[in-house]
C-alpha positions as CSV (number, residue, x, y, z in Angstrom):
1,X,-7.6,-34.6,43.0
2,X,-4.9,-32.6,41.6
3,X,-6.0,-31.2,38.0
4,X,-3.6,-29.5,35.7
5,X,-5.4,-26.6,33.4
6,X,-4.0,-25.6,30.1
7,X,-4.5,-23.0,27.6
8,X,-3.4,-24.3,24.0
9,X,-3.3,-22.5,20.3
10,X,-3.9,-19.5,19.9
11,X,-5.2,-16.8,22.2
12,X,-8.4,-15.7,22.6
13,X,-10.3,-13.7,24.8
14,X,-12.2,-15.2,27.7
15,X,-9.1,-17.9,28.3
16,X,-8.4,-16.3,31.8
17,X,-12.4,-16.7,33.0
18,X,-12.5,-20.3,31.8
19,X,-8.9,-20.8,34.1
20,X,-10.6,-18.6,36.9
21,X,-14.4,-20.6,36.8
22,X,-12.3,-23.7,36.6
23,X,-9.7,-23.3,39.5
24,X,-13.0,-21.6,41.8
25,X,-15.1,-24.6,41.4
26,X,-12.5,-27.5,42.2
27,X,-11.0,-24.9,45.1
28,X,-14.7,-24.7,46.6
29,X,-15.1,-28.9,46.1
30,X,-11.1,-29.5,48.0
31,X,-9.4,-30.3,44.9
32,X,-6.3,-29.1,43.6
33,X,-5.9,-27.0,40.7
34,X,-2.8,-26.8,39.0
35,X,-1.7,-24.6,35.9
36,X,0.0,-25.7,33.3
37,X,2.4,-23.3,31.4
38,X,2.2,-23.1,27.3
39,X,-0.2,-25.3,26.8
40,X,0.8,-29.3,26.3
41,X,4.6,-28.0,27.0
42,X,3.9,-27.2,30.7
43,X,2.4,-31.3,31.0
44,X,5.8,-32.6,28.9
45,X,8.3,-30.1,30.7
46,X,6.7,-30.0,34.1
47,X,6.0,-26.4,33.8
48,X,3.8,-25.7,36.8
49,X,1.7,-22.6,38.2
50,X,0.2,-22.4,41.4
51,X,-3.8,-21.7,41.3
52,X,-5.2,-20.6,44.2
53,X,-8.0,-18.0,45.4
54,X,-5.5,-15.1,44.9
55,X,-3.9,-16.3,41.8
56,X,-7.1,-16.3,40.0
57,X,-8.4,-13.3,41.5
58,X,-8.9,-10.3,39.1
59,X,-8.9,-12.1,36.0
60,X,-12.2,-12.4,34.7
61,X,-11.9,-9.7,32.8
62,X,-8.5,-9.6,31.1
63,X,-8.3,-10.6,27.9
64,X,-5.2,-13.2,26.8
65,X,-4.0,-16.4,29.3
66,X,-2.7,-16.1,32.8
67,X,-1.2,-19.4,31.5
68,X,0.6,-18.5,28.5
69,X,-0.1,-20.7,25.3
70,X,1.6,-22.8,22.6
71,X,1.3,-25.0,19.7
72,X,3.2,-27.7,21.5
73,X,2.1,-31.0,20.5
74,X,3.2,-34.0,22.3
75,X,2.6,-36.5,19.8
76,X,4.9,-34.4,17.2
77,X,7.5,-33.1,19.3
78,X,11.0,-35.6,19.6
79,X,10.6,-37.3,22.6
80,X,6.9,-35.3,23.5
81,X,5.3,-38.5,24.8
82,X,8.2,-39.6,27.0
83,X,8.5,-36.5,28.7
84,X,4.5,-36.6,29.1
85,X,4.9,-40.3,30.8
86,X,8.0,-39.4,33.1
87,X,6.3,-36.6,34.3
88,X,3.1,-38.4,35.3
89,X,5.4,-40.8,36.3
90,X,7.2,-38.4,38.8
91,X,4.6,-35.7,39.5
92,X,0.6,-37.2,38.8
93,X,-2.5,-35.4,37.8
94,X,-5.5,-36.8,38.3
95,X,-6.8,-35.2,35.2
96,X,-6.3,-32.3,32.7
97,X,-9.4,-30.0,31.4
98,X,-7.5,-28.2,28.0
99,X,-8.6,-25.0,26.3
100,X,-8.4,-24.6,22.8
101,X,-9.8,-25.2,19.4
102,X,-9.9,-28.4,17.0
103,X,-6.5,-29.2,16.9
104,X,-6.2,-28.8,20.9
105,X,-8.8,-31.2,21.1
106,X,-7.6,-33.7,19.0
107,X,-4.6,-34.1,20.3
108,X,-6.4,-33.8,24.1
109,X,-8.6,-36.6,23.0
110,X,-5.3,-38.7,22.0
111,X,-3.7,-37.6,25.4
112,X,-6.2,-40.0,26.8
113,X,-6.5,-42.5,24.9
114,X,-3.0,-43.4,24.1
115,X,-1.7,-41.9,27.2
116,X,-4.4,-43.2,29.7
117,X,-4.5,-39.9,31.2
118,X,-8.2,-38.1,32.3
119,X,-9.1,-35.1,30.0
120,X,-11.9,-32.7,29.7
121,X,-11.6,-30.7,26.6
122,X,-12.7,-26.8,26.3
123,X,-13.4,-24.9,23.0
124,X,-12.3,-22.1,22.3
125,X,-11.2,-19.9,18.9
126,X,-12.7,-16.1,17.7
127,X,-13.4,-18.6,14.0
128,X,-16.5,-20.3,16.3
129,X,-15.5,-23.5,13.7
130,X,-15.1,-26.2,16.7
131,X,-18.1,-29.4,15.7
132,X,-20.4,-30.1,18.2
133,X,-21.2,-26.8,19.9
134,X,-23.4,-24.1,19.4
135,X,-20.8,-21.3,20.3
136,X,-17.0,-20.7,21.4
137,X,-16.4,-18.4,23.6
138,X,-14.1,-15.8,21.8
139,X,-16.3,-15.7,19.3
140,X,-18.8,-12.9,20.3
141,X,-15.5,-10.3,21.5
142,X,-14.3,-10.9,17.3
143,X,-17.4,-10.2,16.3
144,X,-18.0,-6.8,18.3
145,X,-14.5,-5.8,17.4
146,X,-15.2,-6.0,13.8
147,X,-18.7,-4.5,14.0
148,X,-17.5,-1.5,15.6
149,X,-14.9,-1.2,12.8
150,X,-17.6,-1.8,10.4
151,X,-19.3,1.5,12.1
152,X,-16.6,3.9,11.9
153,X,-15.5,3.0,8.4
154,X,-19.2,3.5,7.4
155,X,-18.3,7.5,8.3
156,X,-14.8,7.7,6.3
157,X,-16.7,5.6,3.4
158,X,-19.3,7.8,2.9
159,X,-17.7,11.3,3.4
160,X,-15.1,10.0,0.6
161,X,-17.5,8.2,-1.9
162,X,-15.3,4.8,-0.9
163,X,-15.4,1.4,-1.5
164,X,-14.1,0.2,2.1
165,X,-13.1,-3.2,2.6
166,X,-12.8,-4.8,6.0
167,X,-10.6,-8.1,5.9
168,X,-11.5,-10.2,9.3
169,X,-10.0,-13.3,10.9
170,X,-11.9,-16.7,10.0
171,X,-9.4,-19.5,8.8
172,X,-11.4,-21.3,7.0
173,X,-14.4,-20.5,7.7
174,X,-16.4,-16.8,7.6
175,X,-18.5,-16.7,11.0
176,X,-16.8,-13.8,12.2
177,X,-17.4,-12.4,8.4
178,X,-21.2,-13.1,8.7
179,X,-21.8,-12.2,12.0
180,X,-19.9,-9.3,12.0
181,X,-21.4,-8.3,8.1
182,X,-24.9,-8.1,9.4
183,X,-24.8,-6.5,12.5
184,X,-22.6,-3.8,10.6
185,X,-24.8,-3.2,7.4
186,X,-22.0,-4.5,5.2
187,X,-23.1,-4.3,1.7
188,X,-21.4,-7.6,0.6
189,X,-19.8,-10.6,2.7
190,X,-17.3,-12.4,1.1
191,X,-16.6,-15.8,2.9
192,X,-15.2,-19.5,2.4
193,X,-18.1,-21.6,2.1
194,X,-19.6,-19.7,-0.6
195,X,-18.0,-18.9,-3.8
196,X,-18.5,-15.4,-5.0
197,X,-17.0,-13.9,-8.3
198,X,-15.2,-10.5,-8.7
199,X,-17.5,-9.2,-11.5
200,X,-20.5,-10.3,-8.9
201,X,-19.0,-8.2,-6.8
202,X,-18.2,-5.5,-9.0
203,X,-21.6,-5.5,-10.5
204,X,-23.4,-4.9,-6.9
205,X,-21.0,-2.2,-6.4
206,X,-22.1,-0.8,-9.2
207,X,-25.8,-1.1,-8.8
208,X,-25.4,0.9,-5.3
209,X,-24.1,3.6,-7.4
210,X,-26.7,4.0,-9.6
211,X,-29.3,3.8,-7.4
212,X,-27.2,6.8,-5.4
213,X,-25.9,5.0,-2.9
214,X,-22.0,6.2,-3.5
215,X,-20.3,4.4,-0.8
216,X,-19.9,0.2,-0.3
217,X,-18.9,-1.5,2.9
218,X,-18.0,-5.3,2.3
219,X,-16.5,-7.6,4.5
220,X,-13.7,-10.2,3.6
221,X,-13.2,-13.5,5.5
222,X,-9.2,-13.8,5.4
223,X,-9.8,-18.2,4.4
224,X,-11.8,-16.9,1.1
225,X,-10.7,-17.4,-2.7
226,X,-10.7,-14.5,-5.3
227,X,-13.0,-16.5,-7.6
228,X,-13.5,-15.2,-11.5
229,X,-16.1,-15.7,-13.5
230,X,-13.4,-17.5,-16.4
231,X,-13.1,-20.1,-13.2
232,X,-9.6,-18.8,-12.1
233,X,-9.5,-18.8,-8.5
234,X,-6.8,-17.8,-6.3
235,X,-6.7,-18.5,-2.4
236,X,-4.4,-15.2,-0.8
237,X,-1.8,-15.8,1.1
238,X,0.9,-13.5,3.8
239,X,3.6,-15.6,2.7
240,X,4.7,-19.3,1.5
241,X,5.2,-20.2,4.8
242,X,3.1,-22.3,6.9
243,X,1.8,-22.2,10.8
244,X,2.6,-25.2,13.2
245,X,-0.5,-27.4,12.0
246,X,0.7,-27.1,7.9
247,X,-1.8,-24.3,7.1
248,X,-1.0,-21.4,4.8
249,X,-0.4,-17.9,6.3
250,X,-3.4,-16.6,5.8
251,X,-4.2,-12.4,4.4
252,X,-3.9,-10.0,2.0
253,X,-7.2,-11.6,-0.1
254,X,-9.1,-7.7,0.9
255,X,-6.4,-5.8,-0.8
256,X,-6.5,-7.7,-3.7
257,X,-10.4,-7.6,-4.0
258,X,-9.2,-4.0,-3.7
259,X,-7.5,-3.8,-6.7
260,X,-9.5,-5.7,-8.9
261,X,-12.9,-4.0,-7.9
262,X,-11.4,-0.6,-8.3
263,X,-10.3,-1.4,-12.1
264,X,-13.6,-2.4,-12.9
265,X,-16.1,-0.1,-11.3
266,X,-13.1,2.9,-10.9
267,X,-14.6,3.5,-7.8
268,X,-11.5,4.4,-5.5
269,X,-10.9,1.4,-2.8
270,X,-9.4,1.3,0.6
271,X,-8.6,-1.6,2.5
272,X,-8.4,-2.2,6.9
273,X,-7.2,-5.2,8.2
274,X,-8.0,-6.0,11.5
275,X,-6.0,-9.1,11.9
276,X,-4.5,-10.1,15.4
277,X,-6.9,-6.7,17.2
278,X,-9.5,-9.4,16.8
279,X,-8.1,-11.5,19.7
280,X,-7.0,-9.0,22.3
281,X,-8.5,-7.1,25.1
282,X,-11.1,-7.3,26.9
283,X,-13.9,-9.9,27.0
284,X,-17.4,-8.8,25.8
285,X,-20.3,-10.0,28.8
286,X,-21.7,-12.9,26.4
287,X,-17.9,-14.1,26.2
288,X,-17.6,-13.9,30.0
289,X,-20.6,-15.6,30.6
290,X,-20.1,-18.4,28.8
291,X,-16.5,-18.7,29.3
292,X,-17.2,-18.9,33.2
293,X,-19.8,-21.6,32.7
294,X,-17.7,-23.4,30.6
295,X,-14.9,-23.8,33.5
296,X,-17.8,-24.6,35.7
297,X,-19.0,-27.2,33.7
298,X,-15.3,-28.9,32.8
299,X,-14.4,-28.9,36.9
300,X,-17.8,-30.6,37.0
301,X,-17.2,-33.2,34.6
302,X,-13.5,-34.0,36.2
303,X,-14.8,-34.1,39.6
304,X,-17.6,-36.7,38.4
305,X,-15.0,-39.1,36.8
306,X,-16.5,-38.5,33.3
307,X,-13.7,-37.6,31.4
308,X,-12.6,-38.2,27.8
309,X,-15.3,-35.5,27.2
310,X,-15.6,-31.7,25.4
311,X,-18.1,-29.1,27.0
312,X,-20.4,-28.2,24.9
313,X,-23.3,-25.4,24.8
314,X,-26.8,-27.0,22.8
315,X,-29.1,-24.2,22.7
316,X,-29.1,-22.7,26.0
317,X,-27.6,-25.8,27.8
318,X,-24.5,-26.6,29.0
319,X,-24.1,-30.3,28.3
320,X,-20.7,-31.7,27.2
321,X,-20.0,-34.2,23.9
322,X,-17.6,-37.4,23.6
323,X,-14.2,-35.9,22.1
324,X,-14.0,-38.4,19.6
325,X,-17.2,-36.7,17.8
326,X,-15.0,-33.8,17.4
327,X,-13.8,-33.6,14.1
328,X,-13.1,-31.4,10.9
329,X,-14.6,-28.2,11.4
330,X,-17.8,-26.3,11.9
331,X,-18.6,-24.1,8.9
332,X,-20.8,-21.3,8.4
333,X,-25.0,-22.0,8.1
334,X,-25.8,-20.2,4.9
335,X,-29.5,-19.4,5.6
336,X,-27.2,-16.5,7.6
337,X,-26.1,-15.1,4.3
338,X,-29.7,-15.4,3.0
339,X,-30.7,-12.7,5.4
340,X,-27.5,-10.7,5.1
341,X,-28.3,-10.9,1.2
342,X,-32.1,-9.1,1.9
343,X,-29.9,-5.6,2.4
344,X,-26.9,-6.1,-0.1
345,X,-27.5,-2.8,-1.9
């Protein structure tokens, strides 16, 4: 079989071990692994990459895509599914396993089913908000990256008598926020799926104060609104632009908690944005891991003919899901805030 491997979206760390697990497994079973360059462009423009033992060699470790990645989007691109079907036409794969998040595998699931071509779809994203699995790998190296930051503002919050404010990545959904808040010690999470007012806010800052605690560490998801208690609510934005997919540029919502919490508690506030830090470098172990049984699994699935299909880990098991049960997005399980709540203050 000859099996092209993509990376698609945005990067994120543990892309190269999925590629690497992938390649190793349908190497060690005969087949042939072939890469795919930017993601959906490389099957449209027949932009190939050799994998081999050596070409995959050394990689488990690095963080972005051997691959390189893009938004591309056969089904929105003039002529995307014409250059798709002559290059099937002039250079077959037996299959394709992609790697990305919900929108990759939306459009992988269509690449089957309109295009009659095998897939086996891969999550990824640092947000963790692909449906149907447990975990994306990414997730975990986001979530270290902001915890550490978490720990060293603690120091230059509390020498200062600060209000710090951490804004992480997310979209629309605050996992990394959550995650990332209760591992640190944050004393307030601010995230999408629940709305939280600036005077509630302000009110716990103040509270930490009079009980002597004269430093506050709280973390921002970047997809939350700046909710008042009058109703107002205003959703943050980088610019008036929009990405690829039609979503709003997303940051900036920290600074202006900043601002508003500072004129009412007059506690000076400093703001850190970790933004794109988030997805570079280095894997964490728990990434590796489960990006390297992901590839596993995907060659697996391929191999076995059962395509049209989405890893996915349950628990502890690495199972895989029908793509067309992947939809909308996975947002955060509140009982997390719950515990986070129990040391708020």
């Amino acid at each position: 079989m000859r099996v092209g491997i993509l990376t698609a979206g945005g990067d994120c760390p543990g892309l190269n071990a999925v590629i690497r697990a992938a390649a190793r497994r349908l190497l060690t079973h005969g087949h042939e692994p072939v890469g795919l360059r930017r993601g959906y462009r490389g099957l449209a423009e027949r932009e190939h990459m050799r994998l081999d033992g050596q070409s995959v060699s050394g990689i488990l470790h690095l963080g972005g895509t051997i691959l390189s990645t893009s938004n591309y989007n056969p089904f929105r691109e003039p002529n995307g599914v014409e250059k798709v079907n002559a290059a099937q036409a002039a250079d077959e794969l037996d299959a394709v396993i992609a790697i990305g998040g919900e929108h990759t595998m939306m459009i992988t699931r269509r690449v089957q089913e309109e295009l009659g071509i095998p897939v086996v779809g891969v999550p990824k994203t640092i947000d963790n908000d692909v449906t149907q699995t447990d975990y994306t790998f990414g997730f975990d190296t986001a979530v270290q990256i902001a915890t550490d930051a978490i720990d060293r503002l603690h120091t230059t919050a509390q020498s200062h008598d600060r209000v710090m404010l951490l804004e992480v990545m997310g979209r629309n959904t605050g996992w990394i926020a959550v995650f990332a808040g209760i591992a640190g010690g944050a004393d307030g999470i601010l995230i999408p799926e629940l709305e939280l007012t600036v005077e509630e806010i302000a009110a716990n800052v103040k509270r930490r104060h009079e009980r002597g605690k004269s430093f506050s560490i709280i973390v921002v998801a970047e997809g939350a609104e700046l909710a008042f208690e009058s109703g107002e609510r205003r959703l943050v934005r980088t610019s008036e632009e929009v990405d690829a997919y039609g979503y709003p540029r997303l940051g900036g919502i920290a600074t202006a908690l900043a601002i508003e919490l500072e004129q009412r508690t007059g506690f000076e506030s400093r703001v850190t944005s970790l933004g794109h830090i988030q997805r570079g470098g280095t894997p964490t172990a728990t990434d590796r891991l489960l990006a390297t049984r992901y590839g596993a699994h995907a060659a697996d699935l391929v191999m076995a003919g059962d395509t049209g299909r989405m890893v996915a880990l349950h628990g502890t098991e690495m199972t895989s899901v029908p793509l067309s049960a992947v939809e909308g997005i996975k947002t955060v399980d509140l009982r997390y805030l719950e515990i986070a709540r129990t040391f708020f203050g």
